[in-house]
N, C-alpha and C positions, 0 to 999 in steps of 0.2 A: 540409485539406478531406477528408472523409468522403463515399465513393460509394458507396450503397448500395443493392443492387436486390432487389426481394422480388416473388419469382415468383407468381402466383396461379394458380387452374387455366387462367381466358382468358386472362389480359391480367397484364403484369409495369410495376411501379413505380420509378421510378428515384428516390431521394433523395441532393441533395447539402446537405451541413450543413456551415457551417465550424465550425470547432474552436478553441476559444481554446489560441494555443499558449503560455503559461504553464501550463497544464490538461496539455496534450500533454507539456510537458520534465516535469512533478513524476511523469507516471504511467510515461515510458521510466526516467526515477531508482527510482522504486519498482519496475519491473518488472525492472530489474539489479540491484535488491540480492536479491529474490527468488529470482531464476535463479541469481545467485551460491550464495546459500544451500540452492538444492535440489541442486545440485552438489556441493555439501561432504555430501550425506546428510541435509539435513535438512528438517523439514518450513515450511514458510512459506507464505502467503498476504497479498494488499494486502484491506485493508477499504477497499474502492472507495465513493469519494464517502459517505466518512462523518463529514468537518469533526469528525472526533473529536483527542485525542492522540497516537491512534496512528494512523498508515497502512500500515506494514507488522509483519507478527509472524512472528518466528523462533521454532521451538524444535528445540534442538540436543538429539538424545537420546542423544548420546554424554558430551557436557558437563552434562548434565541443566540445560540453562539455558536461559530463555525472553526473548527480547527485543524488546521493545514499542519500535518505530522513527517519528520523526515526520522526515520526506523535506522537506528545505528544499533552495532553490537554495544552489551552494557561494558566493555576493556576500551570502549574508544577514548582519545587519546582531550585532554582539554583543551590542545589548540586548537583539535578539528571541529571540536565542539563550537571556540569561537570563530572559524570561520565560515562553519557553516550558519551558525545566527545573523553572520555579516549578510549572508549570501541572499537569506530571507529577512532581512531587514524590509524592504518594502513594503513586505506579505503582512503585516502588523498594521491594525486603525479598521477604521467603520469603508463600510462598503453597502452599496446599494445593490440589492441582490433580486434578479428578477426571476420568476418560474416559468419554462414556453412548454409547449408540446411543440414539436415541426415534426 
């Protein structure tokens, strides 16, 4: 459960929201590997609620290596495991990696 109060100039709101806790343990896993990995120096970030392949991205610039993480509970099943390696098959090989500011 989520308590949230948001102050206005007169008058303050209080919102309570529950929180699916499946949602809640995938984003404490994604938020420990992150803080693991900014600890070792490097830089990471979760792509919050993006139902994409990846949920978390490392890049080590010591190792020059970049790693695209999809956060599953540790009971998941070995077929999902294989098909979700199908699904990020592509995501695997060398890439040319550019830095912008815009």
């Amino acid at each position: 459960m989520i308590l949230l109060m948001i102050r206005f100039k007169y008058f303050s709101v209080i919102i309570l929201h529950m929180v699916n806790k499946s949602y809640m343990k995938g984003y404490r896993k994604e938020r420990s590997i992150v803080n693991r990995a900014r600890a070792r120096g490097c830089l990471s970030f979760r792509s919050a609620g993006s139902h994409s392949a990846v949920d978390v991205v490392i890049v080590d610039r010591e190792s020059r290596e970049i790693q695209l993480i999809q956060c599953k509970p540790d009971d998941i099943k070995s077929s999902e495991v294989k098909r979700l390696l199908k699904e990020g098959e592509g995501l695997d090989g060398q890439y040319t990696v550019g830095f912008y500011v815009i």
